[in-house]
N, C-alpha and C positions, 0 to 999 in steps of 0.2 A: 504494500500500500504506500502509494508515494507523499500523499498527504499528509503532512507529522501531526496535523487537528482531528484529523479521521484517525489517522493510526493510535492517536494520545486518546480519544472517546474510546475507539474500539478498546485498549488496553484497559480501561476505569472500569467500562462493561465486564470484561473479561475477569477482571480482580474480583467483581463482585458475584458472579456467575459461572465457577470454575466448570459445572457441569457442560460448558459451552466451549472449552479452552479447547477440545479438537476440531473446533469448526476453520472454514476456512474463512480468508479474511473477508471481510463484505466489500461489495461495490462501496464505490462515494462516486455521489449523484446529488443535482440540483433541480429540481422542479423549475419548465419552463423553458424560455428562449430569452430571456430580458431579464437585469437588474431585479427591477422595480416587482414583476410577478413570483419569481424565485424567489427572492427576500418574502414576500408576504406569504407564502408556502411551507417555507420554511417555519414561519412562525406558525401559521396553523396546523400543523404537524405537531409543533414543539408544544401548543396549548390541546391537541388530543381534537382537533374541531375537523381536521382534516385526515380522514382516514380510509383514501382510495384514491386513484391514479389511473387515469385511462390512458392508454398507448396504441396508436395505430401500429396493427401488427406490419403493414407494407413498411412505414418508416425502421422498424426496430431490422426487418429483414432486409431491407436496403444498406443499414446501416451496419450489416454481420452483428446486431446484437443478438443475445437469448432472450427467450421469453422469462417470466419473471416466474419463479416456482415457488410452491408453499413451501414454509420454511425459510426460503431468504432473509441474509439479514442486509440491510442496507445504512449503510450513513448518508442521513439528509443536510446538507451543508447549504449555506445564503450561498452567492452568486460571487462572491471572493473565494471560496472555498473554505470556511469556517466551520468545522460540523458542527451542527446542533441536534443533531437528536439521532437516534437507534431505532429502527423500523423491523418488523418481519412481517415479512408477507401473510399472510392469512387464508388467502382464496385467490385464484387468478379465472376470469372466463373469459371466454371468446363470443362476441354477439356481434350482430351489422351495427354501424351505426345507428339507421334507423329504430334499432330496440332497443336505445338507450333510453331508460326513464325516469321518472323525477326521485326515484332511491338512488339510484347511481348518485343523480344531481347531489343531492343533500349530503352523501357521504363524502362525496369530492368538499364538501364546506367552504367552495370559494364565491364571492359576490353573495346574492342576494339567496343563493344556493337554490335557485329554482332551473327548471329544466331548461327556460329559455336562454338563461345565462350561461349556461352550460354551454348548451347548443350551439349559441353565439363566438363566447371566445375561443373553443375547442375546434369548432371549423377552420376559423379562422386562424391559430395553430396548424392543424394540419397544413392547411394550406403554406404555409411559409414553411412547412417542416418537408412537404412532400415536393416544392418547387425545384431546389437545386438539382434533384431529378427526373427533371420532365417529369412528373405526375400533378395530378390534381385526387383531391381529398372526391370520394362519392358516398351517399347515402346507404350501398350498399357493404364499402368497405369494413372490414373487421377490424374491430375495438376490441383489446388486451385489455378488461375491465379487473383490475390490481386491486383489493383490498389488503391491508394492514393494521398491527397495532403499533402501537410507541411503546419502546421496552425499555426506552433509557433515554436520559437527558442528566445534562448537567444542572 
């Protein structure tokens, strides 16, 4: 882990949870494309408000990532690389966009946490996430629907 703020969370984690010292190290990951959304993600993680993550599965597989697996653990860091807080995945589904609904909305906890707001900035995501390679974001496309808990903060 090349982050000494991820690597120093991960370590405090680990001191308190030795049941967990054979795992391997977690990603560190920042919620978002921007400052300003990342920072505010981060903190709702860090207050327990935000507790799920959608991912277009074309972006993650464009991008050679993995899908997110139960059990994961993840360091959530602001947009400097700060970590703030210890994640594990919980549940991972796959659905069209279109069956995204207003529980997804609410458990994502960002904006007004309603489905339209979802809808709104999460297209529009897509769309700047799935551009650099000629794609565009569709209705039909499949949504990595991530739930998690917070298992650790400072």
């Amino acid at each position: 882990m090349e982050n000494a703020s991820a690597r120093s969370l991960w370590g405090d984690f680990l001191d308190a949870h030795l049941e967990f010292a054979n795992e391997d190290a977690p990603r560190v990951v920042h919620f978002c494309d921007n400052e300003k959304d990342a920072n505010k993600c981060a903190d709702l993680v860090c207050k327990d408000i935000k507790r799920a993550t959608s991912h277009s599965l074309l972006g993650l597989q464009l991008r050679g990532e993995p899908l997110p697996q139960i059990g994961d653990f993840v360091v959530v860091t602001d947009w400097s690389g700060k970590a703030k807080c210890l994640i594990r995945t919980t549940s991972v589904k796959l659905l069209p966009y279109f069956a995204i609904h207003a529980e997804h909305a609410r458990l994502e906890g960002e904006g007004d946490k309603s489905l339209d707001y979802w809808r709104k900035v999460h297209w529009d995501y897509y769309t700047r996430e799935l551009e650099p390679f000629g794609r565009v974001p569709r209705e039909s496309m499949i949504i990595v629907f991530e739930r998690f808990e917070r298992v650790f903060k400072r």
